[in-house]
C-alpha positions as CSV (number, residue, x, y, z in Angstrom):
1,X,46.9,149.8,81.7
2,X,47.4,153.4,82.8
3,X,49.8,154.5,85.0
4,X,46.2,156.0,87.7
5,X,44.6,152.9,87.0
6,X,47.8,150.6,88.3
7,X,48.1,152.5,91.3
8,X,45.0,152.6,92.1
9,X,45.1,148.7,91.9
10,X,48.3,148.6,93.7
11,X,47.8,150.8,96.6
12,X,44.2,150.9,96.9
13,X,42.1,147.7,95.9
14,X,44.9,145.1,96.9
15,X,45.5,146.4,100.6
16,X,42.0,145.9,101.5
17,X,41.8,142.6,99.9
18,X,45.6,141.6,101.2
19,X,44.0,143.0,105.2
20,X,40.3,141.4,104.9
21,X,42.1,137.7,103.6
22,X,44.3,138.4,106.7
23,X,41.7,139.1,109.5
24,X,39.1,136.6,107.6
25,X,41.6,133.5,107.3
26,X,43.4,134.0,110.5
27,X,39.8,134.0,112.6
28,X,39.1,131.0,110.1
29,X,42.3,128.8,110.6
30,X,42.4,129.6,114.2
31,X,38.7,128.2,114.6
32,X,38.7,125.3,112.5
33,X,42.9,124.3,112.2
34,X,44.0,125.6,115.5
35,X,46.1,122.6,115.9
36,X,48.0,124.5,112.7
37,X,49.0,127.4,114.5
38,X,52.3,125.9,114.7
39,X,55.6,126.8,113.7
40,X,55.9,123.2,112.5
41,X,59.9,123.2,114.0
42,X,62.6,121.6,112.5
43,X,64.7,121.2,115.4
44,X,64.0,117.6,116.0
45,X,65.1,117.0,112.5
46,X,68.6,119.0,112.4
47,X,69.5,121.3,115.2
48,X,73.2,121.9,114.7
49,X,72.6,124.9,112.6
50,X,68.9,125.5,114.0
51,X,69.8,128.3,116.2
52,X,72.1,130.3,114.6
53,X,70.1,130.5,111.6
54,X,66.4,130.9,113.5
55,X,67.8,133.5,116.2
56,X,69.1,135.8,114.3
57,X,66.2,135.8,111.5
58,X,63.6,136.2,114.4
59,X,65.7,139.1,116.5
60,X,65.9,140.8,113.5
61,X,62.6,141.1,112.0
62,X,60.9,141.3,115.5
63,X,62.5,144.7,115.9
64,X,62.2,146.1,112.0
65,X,58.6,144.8,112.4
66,X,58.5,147.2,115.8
67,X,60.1,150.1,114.2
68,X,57.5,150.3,111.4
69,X,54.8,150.1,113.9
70,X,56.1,152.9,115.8
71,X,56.5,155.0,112.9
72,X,52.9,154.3,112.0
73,X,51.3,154.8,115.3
74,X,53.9,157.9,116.3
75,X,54.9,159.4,113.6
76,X,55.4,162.8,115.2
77,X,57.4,161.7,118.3
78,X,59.9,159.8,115.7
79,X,59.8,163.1,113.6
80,X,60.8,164.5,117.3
81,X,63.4,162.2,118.0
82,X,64.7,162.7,114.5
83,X,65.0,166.0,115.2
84,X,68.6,165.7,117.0
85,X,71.3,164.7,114.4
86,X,72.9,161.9,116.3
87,X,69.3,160.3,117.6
88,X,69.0,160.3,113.8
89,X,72.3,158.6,112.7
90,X,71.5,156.0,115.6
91,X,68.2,155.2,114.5
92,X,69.2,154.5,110.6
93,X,72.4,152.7,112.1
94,X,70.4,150.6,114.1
95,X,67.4,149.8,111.5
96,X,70.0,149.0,109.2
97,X,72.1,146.6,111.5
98,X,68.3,144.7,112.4
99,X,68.0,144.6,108.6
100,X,70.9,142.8,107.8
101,X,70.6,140.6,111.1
102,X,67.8,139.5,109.2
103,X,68.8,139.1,105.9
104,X,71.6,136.8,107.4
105,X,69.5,135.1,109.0
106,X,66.6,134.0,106.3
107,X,69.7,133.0,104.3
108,X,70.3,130.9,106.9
109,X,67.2,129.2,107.1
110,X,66.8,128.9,103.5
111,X,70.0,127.0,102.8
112,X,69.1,124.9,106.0
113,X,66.1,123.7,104.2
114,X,67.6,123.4,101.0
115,X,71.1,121.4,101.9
116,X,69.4,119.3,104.6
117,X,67.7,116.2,102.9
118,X,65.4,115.5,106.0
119,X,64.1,118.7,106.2
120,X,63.5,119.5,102.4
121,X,61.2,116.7,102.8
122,X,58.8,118.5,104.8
123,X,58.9,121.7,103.9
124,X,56.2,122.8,101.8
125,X,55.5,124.7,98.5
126,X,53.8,127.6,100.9
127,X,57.3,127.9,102.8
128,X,59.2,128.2,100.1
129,X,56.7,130.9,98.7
130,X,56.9,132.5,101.8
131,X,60.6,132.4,101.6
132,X,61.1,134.2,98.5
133,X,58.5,136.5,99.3
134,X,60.4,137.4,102.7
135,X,63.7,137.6,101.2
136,X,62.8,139.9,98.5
137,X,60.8,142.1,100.9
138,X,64.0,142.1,103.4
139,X,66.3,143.0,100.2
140,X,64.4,145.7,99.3
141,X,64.3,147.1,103.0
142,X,67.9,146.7,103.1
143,X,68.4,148.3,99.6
144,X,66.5,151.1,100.8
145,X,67.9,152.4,103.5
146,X,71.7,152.3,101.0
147,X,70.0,153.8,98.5
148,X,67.3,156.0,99.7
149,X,68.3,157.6,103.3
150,X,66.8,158.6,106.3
151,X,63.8,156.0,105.7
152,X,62.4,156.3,109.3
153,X,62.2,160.2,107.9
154,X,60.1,160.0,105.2
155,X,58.1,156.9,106.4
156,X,56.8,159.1,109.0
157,X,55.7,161.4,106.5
158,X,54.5,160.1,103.5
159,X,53.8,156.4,104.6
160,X,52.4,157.0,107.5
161,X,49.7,159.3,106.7
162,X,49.0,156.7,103.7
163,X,48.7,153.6,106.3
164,X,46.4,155.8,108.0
165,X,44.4,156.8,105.0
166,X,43.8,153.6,104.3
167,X,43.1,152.4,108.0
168,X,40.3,155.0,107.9
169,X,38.5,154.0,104.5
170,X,40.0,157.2,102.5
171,X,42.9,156.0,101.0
172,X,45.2,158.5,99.0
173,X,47.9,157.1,97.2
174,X,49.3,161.2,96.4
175,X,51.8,160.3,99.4
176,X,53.1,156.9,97.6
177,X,52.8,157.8,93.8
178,X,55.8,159.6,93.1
179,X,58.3,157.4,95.0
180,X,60.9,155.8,93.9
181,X,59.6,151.6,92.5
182,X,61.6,149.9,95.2
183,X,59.8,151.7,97.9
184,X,56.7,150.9,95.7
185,X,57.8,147.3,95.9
186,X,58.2,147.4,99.5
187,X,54.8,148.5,100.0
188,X,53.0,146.1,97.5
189,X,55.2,142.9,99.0
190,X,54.6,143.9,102.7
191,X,50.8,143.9,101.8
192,X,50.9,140.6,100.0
193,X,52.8,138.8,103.0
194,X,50.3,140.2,104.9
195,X,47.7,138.7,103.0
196,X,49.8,135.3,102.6
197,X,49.9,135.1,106.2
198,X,47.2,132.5,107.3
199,X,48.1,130.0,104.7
200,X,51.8,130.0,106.1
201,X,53.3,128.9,109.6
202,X,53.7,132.4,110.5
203,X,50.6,132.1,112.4
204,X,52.0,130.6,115.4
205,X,53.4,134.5,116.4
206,X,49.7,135.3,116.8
207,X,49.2,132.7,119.7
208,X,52.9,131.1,121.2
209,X,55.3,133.1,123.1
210,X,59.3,132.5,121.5
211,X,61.0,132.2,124.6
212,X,64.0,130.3,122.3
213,X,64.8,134.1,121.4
214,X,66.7,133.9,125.0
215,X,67.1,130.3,125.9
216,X,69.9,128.1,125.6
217,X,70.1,125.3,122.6
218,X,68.8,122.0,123.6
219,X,69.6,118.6,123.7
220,X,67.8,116.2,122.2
221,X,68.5,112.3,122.8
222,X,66.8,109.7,121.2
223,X,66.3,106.6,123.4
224,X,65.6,102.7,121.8
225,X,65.8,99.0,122.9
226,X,68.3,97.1,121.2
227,X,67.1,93.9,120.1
228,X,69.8,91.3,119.1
């Protein structure tokens, strides 16, 4: 397989398959499963460590997920901001704090499912794909901004005009080809969770506000007749 025809492959034919699953089996599952668009919550089932493994996981990507947005959509005012040394250290600071937030936090859930007998039970194959699938993805974001600087940088300058490219049916993969293979990685996971996402219980994002980002724990108590 040639090295043209792979990325070609890579960064061309699998976005718009990964995007058109996404749109098609979202619309799909929301119209025929809607009772799935659930985050299927384990709470009830252990929720001593529930919230210090959830929070954290969901502050964290919420805002890594925000900043890639913003460098897509404005890529020239986060070029401006850049533009002032400290605004710059701040920024790759910051993304860097959210990324590890996260990592911690997917860690978290991941042993919670694995140590706790009652919720390995229900967790599915497709959560644990997920889960492997987010944590490299979150690895490689993290190794990336140790290894490969000033990401919001060059994501507004290379990435960005490729996101576009391929938002407006004239993909170029010049701006990807020549970087490094964990920013390759990076790009070929994110489109493959994307694609993954209506067959997981990341769905529920889509439709339920997360007001437990804010609130306190709860207490759950379980009330039952005695019988002699």
């Amino acid at each position: 397989m040639s090295q043209h025809f792979l990325d070609q492959f890579l960064f061309v034919a699998l976005p718009y398959v990964c995007l058109f699953t996404f749109f098609l089996m979202t619309v799909y599952r929301y119209r025929v499963q809607s009772f799935s668009y659930s985050s299927l919550s384990s709470q009830f089932l252990e929720n001593k460590n529930h919230f210090w493994t959830v929070v954290p996981f969901h502050y964290g990507i919420l805002v890594i997920t925000a900043g890639h947005l913003i460098a897509f959509l404005m890529p020239r005012s986060l070029l401006a901001w850049n533009s002032v040394p400290w605004r710059l250290y701040v920024l790759e600071i910051a993304a860097l704090a959210f990324g590890i937030l996260t990592l911690i936090g997917l860690v978290g859930v991941i042993v919670r499912r694995a140590t706790s007998v009652k919720i390995r039970k229900v967790t599915t194959p497709t959560d644990w794909i997920l889960f492997g699938m987010l944590l490299v993805q979150t690895v490689s974001g993290v190794s990336q901004a140790l290894i490969y600087p000033w990401g919001s940088a060059w994501f507004a300058t290379s990435l960005s005009p490729y996101l576009w490219s391929i938002v407006k049916l004239t993909p170029d993969v010049s701006y990807v080809v020549a970087m490094p293979w964990l920013v390759k990685l990076h790009i070929v996971l994110a489109f493959l969770t994307i694609g993954f996402f209506p067959f997981t219980r990341l769905v529920h994002v889509l439709v339920i506000p997360n007001p437990y980002l804010w609130r306190k724990p709860q207490v759950v108590r379980w009330y039952s007749r005695h019988t002699k």
